[in-house]
C-alpha angles and dihedrals in degrees: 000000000000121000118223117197117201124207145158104258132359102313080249118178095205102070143073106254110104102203087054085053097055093035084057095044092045091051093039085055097040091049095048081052084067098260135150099249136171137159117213110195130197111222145157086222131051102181097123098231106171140089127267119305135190096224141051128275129181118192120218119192112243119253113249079230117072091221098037117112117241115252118269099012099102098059079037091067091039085067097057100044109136093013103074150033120215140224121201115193123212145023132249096026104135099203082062091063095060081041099063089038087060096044090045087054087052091046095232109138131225144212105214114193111193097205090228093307085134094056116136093234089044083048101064094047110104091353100182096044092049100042087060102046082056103060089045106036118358093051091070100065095055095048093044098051123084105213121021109211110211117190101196144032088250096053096048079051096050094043092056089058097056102038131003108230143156092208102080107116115193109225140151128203116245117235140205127220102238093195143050114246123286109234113225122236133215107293093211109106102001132099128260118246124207114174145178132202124188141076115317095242089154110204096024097061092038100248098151085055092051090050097044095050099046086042080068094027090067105042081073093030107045090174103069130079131180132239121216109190119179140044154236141154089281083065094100101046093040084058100050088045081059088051103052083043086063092236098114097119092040095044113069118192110202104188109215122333130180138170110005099000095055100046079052100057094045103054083055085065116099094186131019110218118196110172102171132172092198127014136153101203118323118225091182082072095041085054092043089050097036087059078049104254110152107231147229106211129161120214102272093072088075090227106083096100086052096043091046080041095060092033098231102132149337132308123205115219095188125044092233138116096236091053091048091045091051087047095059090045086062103053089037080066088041092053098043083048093064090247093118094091095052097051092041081064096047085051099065088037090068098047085041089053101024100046099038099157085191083069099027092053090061090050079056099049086047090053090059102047086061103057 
């Protein structure tokens, strides 16, 4: 039985969008084990623009209109009736409601995996809009799939508020550790980084947090400055909120960064702060731990047990700058104290133990053999 996985745009590794990462990480491994495996991407563009792959993609052009189907994927489908089960990744994407409404009529089930987009605190962001794009949209994928695939604690509870179902699964995705581990140098004399790598979806990720508590954090600690490294749209704004902060000169903003850049910039971070409001299940923190950078992550990540469990960094219990700020107080003393080294090791221990695909890859196969 082959496994198609569905996404907004190619499933590429070299960009920014977390859902195409894991998409791409979770067919790459299916497809080593020996698995039919293809991504078929909706795009507005088509160029195949992304490295060698071993499975399948095929590429459909997006529908001017957010809920039109692409041309050519619903005989597509008709073609692989009996053949496939499918896997749609992420919430609130209107063309996957028609989507789900088309696979239902041919009678070929699905697994759907929102990415965190049920989250409580997701949830409360723009409540009547999306209240009612639920009852007239969101609602029927839920209803139409056959297994919903949950990656974190927040999302199952989310979920439940929304719509009572049995048919919420718990599962992670594995991850692999892409780089070898950085290898910390002497704190004395040397600033402090502190970074961050992801979309700059301001508020979700937790970026005006970030910026509000190392705003205090350096006015005890000179020698520090943040990395931002990503963008978005808020780009603009976020900077000029830095600016009339007077952090120009200790706050770096990167822009995006992939391959080699990006692995540079990162063994220069001495900590990896996450702060989200909303996530599924970060990879940008499973990349950060796996090089061996101890993290700063909030509950909403939906690592912070693991992360207070292997003792590699801080855990947030409160989404507030004075939380975050205290947080970073705390591995500042760590760092000067020489710890760094061990927890950078516990780090890469967790993703190595916690994110096994040898043993994840089995939870999937059982998932599909449900639906």
């Amino acid at each position: 039985m082959e496994v198609i996985h569905i996404v907004l745009g190619k499933a590429n590794p070299a960009r920014m969008n977390g859902v195409n990462k894991v998409v791409y990480q979770l067919a790459s491994r299916q497809a080593e084990s020996g698995q039919t495996v293809s991504v078929w991407g909706i795009t507005k563009d088509l160029s195949e623009n992304y490295g060698e792959r071993n499975f399948n993609t095929r590429l459909f052009k997006a529908s001017l209109n957010p809920f039109g189907l692409p041309s050519g994927i619903r005989n597509a489908f008709k073609e692989k009736k009996g053949k496939a089960v499918v896997h749609i990744h992420g919430g609130w994407i209107p063309v996957f409601s028609s989507l789900s409404t088309l696979l239902k009529e041919l009678g070929i089930p699905f697994v759907f995996t929102p990415h965190g987009a049920y989250n409580v605190v997701a949830m409360e962001r723009s409540q009547f809009m999306k209240k009612l794009y639920f009852e007239f949209f969101e609602r029927k994928v839920l209803r139409n799939a056959s297994r919903l695939h949950c990656l974190g604690a927040s999302e199952v509870n989310g979920l439940q508020r929304i719509y009572r179902t049995r048919k919420s699964v718990l599962l992670p995705y594995g991850y692999e550790a892409e780089g070898t581990a950085i290898q910390p140098s002497p704190s004395k004399g040397r600033k402090f980084i502190i970074g961050f790598v992801g979309r700059l979806d301001v508020y979700t990720k937790g970026l005006d947090l970030l910026v509000d508590a190392f705003l205090e954090f350096s006015e005890e600690q000179p020698n520090s400055e943040l990395w931002i490294v990503g963008d978005s749209p808020e780009r603009a704004v976020f900077e000029r909120k830095v600016k009339s902060m007077g952090l120009e000169t200790k706050v770096k903003f990167w822009g995006s960064r992939f391959g080699e850049e990006k692995e540079n910039l990162l063994r220069q971070m001495d900590v990896f702060a996450h702060p989200s409001r909303n996530e599924g299940l970060p990879a940008s923190i499973l990349e950060a731990a796996g090089y061996g950078i101890p993290v700063l992550v909030t509950e909403a990540t939906n690592l912070a047990e693991l992360v207070k469990r292997y003792k590699c960094g801080i855990a947030v219990p409160d989404n507030n700058a004075w939380e975050i700020c205290m947080g970073l107080h705390k591995l500042h003393a760590n760092w000067k104290q020489g710890q760094f080294p061990a927890m950078g090791e516990r780090a890469r221990s967790l993703v190595a133990q916690e994110f096994n695909w040898n043993s994840i890859l089995k939870q999937f196969e059982q998932l599909y053999a449900s639906v």
